[in-house]
N, C-alpha and C positions, 0 to 999 in steps of 0.2 A: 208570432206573426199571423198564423192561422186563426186564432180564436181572437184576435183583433179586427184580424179583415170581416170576419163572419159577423160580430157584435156591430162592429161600422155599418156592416151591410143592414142587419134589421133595426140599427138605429135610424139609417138612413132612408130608411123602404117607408117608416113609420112617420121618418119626419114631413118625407115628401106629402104624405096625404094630408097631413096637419097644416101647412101648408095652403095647400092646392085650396084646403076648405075656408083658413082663415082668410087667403086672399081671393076668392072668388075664383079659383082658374077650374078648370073642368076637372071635378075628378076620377071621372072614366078613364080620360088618358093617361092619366095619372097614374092611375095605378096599375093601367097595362103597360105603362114602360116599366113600372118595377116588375110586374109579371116576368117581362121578357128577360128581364136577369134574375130569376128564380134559378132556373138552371144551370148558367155559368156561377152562382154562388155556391149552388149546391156541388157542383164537380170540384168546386175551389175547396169547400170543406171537407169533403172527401176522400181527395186527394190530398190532403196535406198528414194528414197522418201518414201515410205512406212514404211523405216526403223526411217527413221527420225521423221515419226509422232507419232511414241510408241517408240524414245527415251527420250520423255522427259517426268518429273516427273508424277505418276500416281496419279492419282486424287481418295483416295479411299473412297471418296463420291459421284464420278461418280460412280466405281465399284457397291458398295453398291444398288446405285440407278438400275442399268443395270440389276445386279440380283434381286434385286426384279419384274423385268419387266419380267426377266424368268423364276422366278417362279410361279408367274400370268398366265402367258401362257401353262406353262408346266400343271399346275393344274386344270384350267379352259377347258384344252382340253381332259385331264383324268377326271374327272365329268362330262364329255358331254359325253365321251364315255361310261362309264359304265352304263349310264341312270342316274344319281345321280337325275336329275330333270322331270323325264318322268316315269309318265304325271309331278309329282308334287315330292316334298321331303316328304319322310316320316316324320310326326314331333316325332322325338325322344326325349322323356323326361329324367329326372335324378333326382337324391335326394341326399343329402350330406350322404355318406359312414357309417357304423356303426362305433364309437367309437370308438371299440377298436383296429382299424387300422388306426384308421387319430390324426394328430398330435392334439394340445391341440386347440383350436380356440384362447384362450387367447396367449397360447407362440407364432400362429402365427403373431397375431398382433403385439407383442413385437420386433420380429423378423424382420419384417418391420418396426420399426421406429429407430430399431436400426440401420439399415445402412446408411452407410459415405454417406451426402446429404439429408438422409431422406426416409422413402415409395416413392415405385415407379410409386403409385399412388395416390390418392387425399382420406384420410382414411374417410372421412364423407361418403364418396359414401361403407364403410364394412358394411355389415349385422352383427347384434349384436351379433349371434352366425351361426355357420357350416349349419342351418336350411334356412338359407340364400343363400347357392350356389343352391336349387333348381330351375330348369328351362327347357326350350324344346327348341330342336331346335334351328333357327338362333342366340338363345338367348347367346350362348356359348359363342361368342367373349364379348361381356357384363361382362359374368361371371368372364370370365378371365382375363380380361382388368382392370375391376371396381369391382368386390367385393375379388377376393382371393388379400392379404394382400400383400403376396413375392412373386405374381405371380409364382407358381411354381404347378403343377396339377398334379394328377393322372386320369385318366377315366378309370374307371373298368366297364364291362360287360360280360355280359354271350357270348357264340360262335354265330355271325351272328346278333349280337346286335346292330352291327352300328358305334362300336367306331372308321375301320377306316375311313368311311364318315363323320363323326362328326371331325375328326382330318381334314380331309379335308377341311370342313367348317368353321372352326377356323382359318385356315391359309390362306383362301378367309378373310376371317374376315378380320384378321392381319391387312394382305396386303393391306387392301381399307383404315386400320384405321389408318396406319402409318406415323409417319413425318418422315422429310429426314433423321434425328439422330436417330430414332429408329431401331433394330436390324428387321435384314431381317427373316421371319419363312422360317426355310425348315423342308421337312420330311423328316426323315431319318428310316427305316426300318431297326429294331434291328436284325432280322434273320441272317443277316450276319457276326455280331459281336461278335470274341471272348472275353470276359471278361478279358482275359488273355492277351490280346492287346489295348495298348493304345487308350482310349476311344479318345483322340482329335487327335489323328496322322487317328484312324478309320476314324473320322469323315470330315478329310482334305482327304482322298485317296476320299471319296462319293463325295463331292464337286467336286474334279478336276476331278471325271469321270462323273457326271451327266452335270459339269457348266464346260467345259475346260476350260475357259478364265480364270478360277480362278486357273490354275497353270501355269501363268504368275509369273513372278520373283515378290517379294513385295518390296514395296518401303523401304529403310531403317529407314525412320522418324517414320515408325508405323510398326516394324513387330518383335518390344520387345515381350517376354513373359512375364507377369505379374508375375508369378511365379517363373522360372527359370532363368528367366533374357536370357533363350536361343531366337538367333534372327531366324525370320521366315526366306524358303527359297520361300515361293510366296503367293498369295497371300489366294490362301484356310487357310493357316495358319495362317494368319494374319488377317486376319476377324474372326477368331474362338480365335485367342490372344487379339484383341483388344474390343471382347464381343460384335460382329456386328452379330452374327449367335443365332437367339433361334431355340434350337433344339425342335421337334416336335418327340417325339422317341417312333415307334408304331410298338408295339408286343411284351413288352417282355417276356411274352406267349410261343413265338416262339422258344427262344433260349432253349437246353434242360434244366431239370428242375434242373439238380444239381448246375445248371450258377446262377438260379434268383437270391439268397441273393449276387453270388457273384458279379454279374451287377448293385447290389442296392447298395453297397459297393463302388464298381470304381465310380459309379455315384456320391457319396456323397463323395468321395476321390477327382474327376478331374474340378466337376461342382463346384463351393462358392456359397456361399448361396447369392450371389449378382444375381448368371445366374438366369433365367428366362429358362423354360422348361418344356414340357408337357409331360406324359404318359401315356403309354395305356398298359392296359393286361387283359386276362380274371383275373376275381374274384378271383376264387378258387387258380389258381397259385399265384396270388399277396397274399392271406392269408397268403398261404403255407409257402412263401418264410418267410414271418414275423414269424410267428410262427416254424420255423425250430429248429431240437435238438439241442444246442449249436452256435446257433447265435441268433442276440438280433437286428438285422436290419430292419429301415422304411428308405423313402427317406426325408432326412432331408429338415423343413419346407414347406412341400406340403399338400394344402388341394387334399381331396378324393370325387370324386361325381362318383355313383352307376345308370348303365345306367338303365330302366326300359324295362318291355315286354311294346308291343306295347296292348293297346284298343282293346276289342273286334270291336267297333266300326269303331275305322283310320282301323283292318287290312279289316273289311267289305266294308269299304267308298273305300280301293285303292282295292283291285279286281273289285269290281263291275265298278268302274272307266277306269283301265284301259281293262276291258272285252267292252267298248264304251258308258257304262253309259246308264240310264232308256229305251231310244230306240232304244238301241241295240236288236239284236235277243240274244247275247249270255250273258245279265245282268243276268237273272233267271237263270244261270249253277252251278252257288254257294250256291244257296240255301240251300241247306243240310249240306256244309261245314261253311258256315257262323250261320246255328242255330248252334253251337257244338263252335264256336269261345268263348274264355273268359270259356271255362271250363276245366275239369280233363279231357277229353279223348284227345289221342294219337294226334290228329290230332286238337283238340284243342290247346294242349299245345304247339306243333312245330309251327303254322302259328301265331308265335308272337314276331317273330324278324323281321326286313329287309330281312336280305337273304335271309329267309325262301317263304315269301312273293314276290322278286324277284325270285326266281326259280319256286314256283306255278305259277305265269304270266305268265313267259317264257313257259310254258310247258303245262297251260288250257288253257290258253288266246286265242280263235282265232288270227293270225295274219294279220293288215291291209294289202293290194297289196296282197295275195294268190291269185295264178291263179285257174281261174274254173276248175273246176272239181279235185281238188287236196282233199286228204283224211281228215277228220274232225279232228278239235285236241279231243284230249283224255279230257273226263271227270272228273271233279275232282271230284265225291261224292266215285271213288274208293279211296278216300281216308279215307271215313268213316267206312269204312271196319273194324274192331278192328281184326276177326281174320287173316287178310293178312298182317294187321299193328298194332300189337298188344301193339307199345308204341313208344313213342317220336322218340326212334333211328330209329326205323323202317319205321317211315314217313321220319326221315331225309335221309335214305338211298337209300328211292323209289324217291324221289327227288333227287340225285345228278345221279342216275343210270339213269334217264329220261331227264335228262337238256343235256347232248351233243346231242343225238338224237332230240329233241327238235333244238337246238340252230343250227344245222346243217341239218336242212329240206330241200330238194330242194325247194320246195315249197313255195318261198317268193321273195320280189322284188331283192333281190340282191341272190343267190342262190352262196353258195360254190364250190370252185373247188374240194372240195375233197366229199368222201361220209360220212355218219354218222359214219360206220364202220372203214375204214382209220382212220379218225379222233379219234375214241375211241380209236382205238391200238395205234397211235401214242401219246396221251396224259397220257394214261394209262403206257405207255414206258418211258416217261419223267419222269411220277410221281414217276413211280421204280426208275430209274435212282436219284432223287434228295432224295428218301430215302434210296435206300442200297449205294452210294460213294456221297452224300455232306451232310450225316445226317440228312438228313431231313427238309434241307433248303429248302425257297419257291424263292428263286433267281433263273430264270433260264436264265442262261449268256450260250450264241451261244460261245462265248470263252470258257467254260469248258466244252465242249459236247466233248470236246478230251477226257475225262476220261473215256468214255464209249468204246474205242477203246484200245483191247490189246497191251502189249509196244511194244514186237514183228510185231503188223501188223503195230502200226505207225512206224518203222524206216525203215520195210522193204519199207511203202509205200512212203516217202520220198526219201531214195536209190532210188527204182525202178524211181521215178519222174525225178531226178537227171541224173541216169544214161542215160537212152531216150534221154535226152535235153542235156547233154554235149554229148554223143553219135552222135547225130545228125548232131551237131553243128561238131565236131573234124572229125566225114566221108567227109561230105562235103570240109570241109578247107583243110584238108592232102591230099583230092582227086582231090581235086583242083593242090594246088600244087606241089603234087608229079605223077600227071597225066601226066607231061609233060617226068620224067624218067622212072615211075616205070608203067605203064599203070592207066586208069584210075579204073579201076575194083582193082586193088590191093590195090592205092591207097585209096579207100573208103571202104574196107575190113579193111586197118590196123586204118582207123581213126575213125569207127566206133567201133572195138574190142577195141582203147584205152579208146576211151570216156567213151566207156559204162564201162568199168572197172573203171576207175578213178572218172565217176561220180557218180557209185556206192559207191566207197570211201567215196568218199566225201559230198554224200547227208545222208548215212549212218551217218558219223562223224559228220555231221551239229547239225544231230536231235539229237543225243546221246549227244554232249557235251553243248548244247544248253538249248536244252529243250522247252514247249512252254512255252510263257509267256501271259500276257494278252496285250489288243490292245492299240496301241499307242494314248495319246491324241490326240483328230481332231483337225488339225489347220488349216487354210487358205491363201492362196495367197503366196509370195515369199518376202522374204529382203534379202540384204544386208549386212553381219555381216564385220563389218571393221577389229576382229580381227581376224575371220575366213578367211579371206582372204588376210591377211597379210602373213601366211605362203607358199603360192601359189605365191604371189609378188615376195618373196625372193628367194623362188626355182627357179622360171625363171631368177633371176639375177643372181645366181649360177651354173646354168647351160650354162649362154650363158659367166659367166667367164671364166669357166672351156673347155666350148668347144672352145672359142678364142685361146686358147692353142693349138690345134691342128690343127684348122679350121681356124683362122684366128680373130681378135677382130671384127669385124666389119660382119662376119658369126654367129661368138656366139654371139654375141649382140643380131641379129636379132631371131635369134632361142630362145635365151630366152626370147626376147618379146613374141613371138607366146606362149611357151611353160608358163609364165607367166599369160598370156591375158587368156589362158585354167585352168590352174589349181589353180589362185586367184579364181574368184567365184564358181568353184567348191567348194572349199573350204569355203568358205566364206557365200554360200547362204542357207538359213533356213526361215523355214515357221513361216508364223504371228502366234502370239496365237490365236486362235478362240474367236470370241465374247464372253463375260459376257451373255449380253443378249441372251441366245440360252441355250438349253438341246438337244443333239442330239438322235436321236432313234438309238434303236440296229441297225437298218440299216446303218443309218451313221456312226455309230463307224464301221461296218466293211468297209464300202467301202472308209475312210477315211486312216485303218490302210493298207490295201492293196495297196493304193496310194501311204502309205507314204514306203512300202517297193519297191515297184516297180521304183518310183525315186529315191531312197537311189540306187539301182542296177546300174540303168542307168546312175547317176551321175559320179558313178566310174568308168562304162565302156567306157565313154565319154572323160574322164579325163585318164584312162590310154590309151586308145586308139589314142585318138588326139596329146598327148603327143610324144608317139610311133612314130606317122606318123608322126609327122612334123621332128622330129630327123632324121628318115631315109629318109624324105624328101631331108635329106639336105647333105647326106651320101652319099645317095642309089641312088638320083632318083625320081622325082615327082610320078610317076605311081605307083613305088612299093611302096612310101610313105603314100600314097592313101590307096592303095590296103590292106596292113600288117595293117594300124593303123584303117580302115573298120573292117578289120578280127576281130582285137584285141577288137572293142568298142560290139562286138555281141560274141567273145569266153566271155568279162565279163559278159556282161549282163546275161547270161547264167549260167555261173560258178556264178553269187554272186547271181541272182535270186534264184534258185534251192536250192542251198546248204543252204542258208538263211531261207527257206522256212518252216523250222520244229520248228525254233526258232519265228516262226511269229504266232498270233495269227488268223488271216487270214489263215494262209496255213495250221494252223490244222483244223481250222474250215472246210476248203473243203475239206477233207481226211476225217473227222470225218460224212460230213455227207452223202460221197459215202461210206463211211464203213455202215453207219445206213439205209438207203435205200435198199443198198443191202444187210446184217445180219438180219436186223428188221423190214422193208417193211416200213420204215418212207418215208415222201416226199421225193421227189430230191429237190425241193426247199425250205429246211427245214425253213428259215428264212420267204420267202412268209407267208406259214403256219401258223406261231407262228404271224404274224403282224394280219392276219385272223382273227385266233381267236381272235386279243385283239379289233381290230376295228369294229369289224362285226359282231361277235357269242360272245363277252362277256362273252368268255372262262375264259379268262386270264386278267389280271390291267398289267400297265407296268408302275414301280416307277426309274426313271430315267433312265438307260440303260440296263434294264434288265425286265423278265419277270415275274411275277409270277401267278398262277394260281388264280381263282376268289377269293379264300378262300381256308383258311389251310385245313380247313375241307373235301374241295372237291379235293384236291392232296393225302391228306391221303386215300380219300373212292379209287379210283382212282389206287394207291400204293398196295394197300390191295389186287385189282382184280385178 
């Protein structure tokens, strides 16, 4: 198809002028209308190799394989950022769950040899009863791999326990211990999930927003559904039908509490007891859900391990570790706090999780690189205070109210652009924001910061944007060409009055019938579509039959080559899917979906425009053909940019965050800010295109202020 269309083309470019010469028509224009589709031909041949190499069959044991490579990356680069391993991993231990929330040990073994093929793994290697899942640390992939029976898990712990870095380290696990048939771990973060929405439709929207390459079309041979017999339509679906996806599904905690029995239900409704699946929740809510008034729900076939408090000792060994160890000046600063470690007081009980133990460091710890003479860190024996801190909450409180200030100190090798204070009202504003309009989600997606903006200011500030830019654009053109009758001052008076009118119509009408949506998958580079560009072929031979008729056959010919040679690859041309292997950051989703608006504009303005000109090229006149199909390619891009713009997740995002700058004194460079915090101040984790705060815990303290 390619090297057809291309031969066509320079058989056609060459005929036109043969042509134009034997019948006398002008061949200047002539050959500037082939000019004008030099370009679209040449992006047509260009792109079609590229089309060619992702049109044949997909390999979904490549795929498989690619994402596993990007979830290694994505993962291992979030553990490095959060500290997971600085200085060292906290070793967190576990103990098999109380009875009378874990299934029977005997039914799970049953349960396992009953399935089609056999246990999914080798049963010699099961502990003879549930006293058997105990272990610490790196030992988790072990546990899960080789002693639970249906591989199917719960992780319960208290708040700051560790469960999701231990989920994390299970899926580094996985991932080293996998053969090329084994299903890929992702994690999937339940805060976002309504119970009330399709658990595997959920879990295919996360995939093609974290992994775009996976909402690629799927291959026919494998995108059955096991179930419904419904065929997938790419390939996120098709890896979650063909049981290539173990879900890693942490927090459901998170969701509110009237959802958990009904989350444990969809789970044991959408998952067969063949998936493979991890979970994580506080304790107390996982009881709750099980022992609720009139329901009678666990998660079918799941062993339970019960995270433990950390040793007096590990949490003494990592302060004084990382305060720089025995000859340090700052090793003896804990002394007071660590005799009180492993007891009942206040300050005891709290420094015996992870987080808790990351936020003391963050915040006693002197910092390596401090420049001289910068002010001392704070002491922690104010921690022993009982009447300042008179119990557990109230250490946890004094620690999340001291970690921003802390974490945003001028005072270290890479120093913040913003101040401690910005920084606090700005995060303290989000944390509101994600509990009075998203319920108290810990997502925080640069695409929904629109909702923070009245409906009124966004249409008006779309109109307003609109009206300026077609405004602009219609003074100039009207004053242009009606400078020659009507003066040129009147001229850009009426074309200025119309635009602004019309584009306030119209960007008003965009936003309101539109609405925003979320950001376009990122995809990359340019093809070829053979049948996108068949419509563009035919129009051109349409047009130059039709204008033969009045123009002459061998004029409409030619015009419809030009007019064909324009609006086949307009039509026709579409972006590659982006890589399997790749998770792109909030940042690239937005500068990918702003891309993909701004040549969706231009495409059209190029194609109505070009079009335009070469017609009255051929009517009117070279110059004014020129001139009007010029005018025509920059009134679209104007009119579809603008108007489009309320409908784009992109164009609310920058309205939303001149509205919150200016309303709320947040950054202008909101997005900068939020990368900040996740890379540098250890504010915020970022689980595939989205943010969320270090812990639930410290959005809620945060929310409350």
């Amino acid at each position: 198809m390619g090297k057809v269309y291309l031969l066509l083309s320079v058989l056609g470019a060459v005929a036109a002028l043969v042509v134009a010469q034997r019948f006398d028509l002008d061949t200047a224009e002539t050959a500037v209308s082939v000019l004008l589709g030099l370009a679209p031909v040449y992006l047509a041949w260009a792109a079609f190799h590229a089309d060619r190499l992702e049109a044949g069959p997909v390999n979904l044991g490549k795929v498989v394989g690619e994402l596993a490579v990007a979830v290694k990356n994505q993962w291992d680069s979030e553990a490095e950022v959060r500290r997971v391993n600085d200085p060292y991993p906290l070793p967190v231990a576990w103990r098999a769950a109380d009875d009378d929330i874990a299934e029977s040990w005997t039914l799970l073994g049953d349960l396992a040899r009953a399935r089609p093929g056999g246990p999914p793994g080798d049963s010699a290697l099961w502990p003879p009863d549930a006293s058997g899942l105990a272990g610490q640390d790196a030992e988790i992939g072990q546990v899960f791999s080789e002693r639970v029976p249906t591989r199917r898990l719960v992780i319960l712990g208290e708040p700051g326990a560790g469960k999701s870095v231990l989920l994390i380290r299970l899926l580094q696990d996985l991932i080293a211990r996998r053969n090329d048939s084994d299903p890929v771990p992702v994690l999937f973060s339940l805060a976002s999930w309504d119970p009330r929405q399709s658990l595997k439709t959920w879990m295919a929207d996360q995939l093609r927003r974290t992994y775009p390459g996976l909402a690629a079309e799927a291959p026919s041979s494998v995108a059955l559904n096991h179930t419904t017999g419904d065929r997938a339509k790419d390939l996120a679906t098709s890896l979650l039908n063909a049981d290539l996806i173990l879900p890693l599904l942490d927090g459901l905690d998170e969701l509110p509490p009237a959802r958990h029995a009904a989350a444990l239900d969809t789970l044991n409704r959408t998952l067969p007891a063949r998936q493979a699946l991890v979970l994580t929740s506080r304790t107390i809510p996982y009881r709750t859900a099980l022992t609720r008034p009139g329901t009678n729900i666990r998660l079918n076939g799941a062993a339970i391990i019960q995270l433990l408090p950390l040793g007096a000792q590990t949490a003494a060994s990592y302060l004084r570790r990382d305060a720089g160890g025995p000859s340090a000046p700052a090793f003896d600063r804990w002394d007071s706090v660590i005799s009180r470690l492993g007891t009942t007081t206040p300050v005891g009980q709290a420094l015996a999780t992870p987080l808790a133990l990351f936020l003391a460091r963050t915040i006693y710890n002197p910092r390596p690189g401090a420049f001289p003479g910068a002010p001392q860190a704070p002491r922690p024996d104010e921690l022993c205070d009982t009447t300042a801190y008179p119990d557990h909450a109230a250490i946890n409180a004094r620690l999340f109210q001291a970690f921003i200030p802390a974490a945003y100190t001028p005072h270290q090798p890479n120093p913040p652009r913003w101040t401690a204070h910005q920084a606090h009202k700005t995060l303290a504003f989000l944390a509101r924001l994600q509990h009075n309009q998203r319920a108290g989600s810990p997502d925080v997606a640069w695409w929904e910061l629109s909702s923070a903006i009245p409906r009124r200011t966004r249409l008006l500030a779309f109109g307003l944007v609109a009206a300026i830019t077609i405004g602009l654009m219609s003074g100039l053109i009207i004053g242009f060409f009606a400078g020659h009758t009507e003066g040129l001052e009147i001229g850009l008076a009426a074309g200025l009055t119309t635009g602004f009118a019309l584009g306030l119509v119209a960007g008003l009408m965009g936003a309101l019938i539109a609405g925003p949506e979320g950001p376009d998958t990122p995809r990359t580079g340019l093809r070829l579509s053979a049948s996108g560009s068949l419509p563009g072929l035919v129009s051109g031979l349409v047009f130059g039959l039709v204008g033969g008729l009045t123009t002459g056959l061998a004029t409409g010919l030619a015009g419809g080559l030009a007019v064909g040679l324009l609006t086949g690859p307009t039509f026709g041309l579409e972006t590659n899917r982006a890589d399997v292997a790749s998770s792109p950051s909030p940042h690239a989703l937005l500068i990918s979906d702003r891309r993909s608006h701004l040549a969706h504009a231009l495409m059209i303005g190029i194609m109505v425009g070009g079009v335009l000109g070469v017609v009255l090229g051929f009517t009117d006149g070279l110059m004014l053909g020129l001139t009007i199909g010029l005018t025509v390619v920059l009134c679209a891009l104007a009119v579809g940019g603008t108007t489009r713009l309320g409908a784009t997740a992109w164009g609310n995002f920058i309205v939303a965050r001149a509205y919150l700058a200016v309303r709320h004194n947040t950054p202008w460079y909101l997005l900068a800010f939020l990368h900040d915090a996740h890379e540098h101040r250890g504010v915020l984790r970022r689980v595939g295109s989205v943010y969320q705060f270090r812990h639930i815990d410290l959005q809620r303290h945060l929310a409350a202020l």
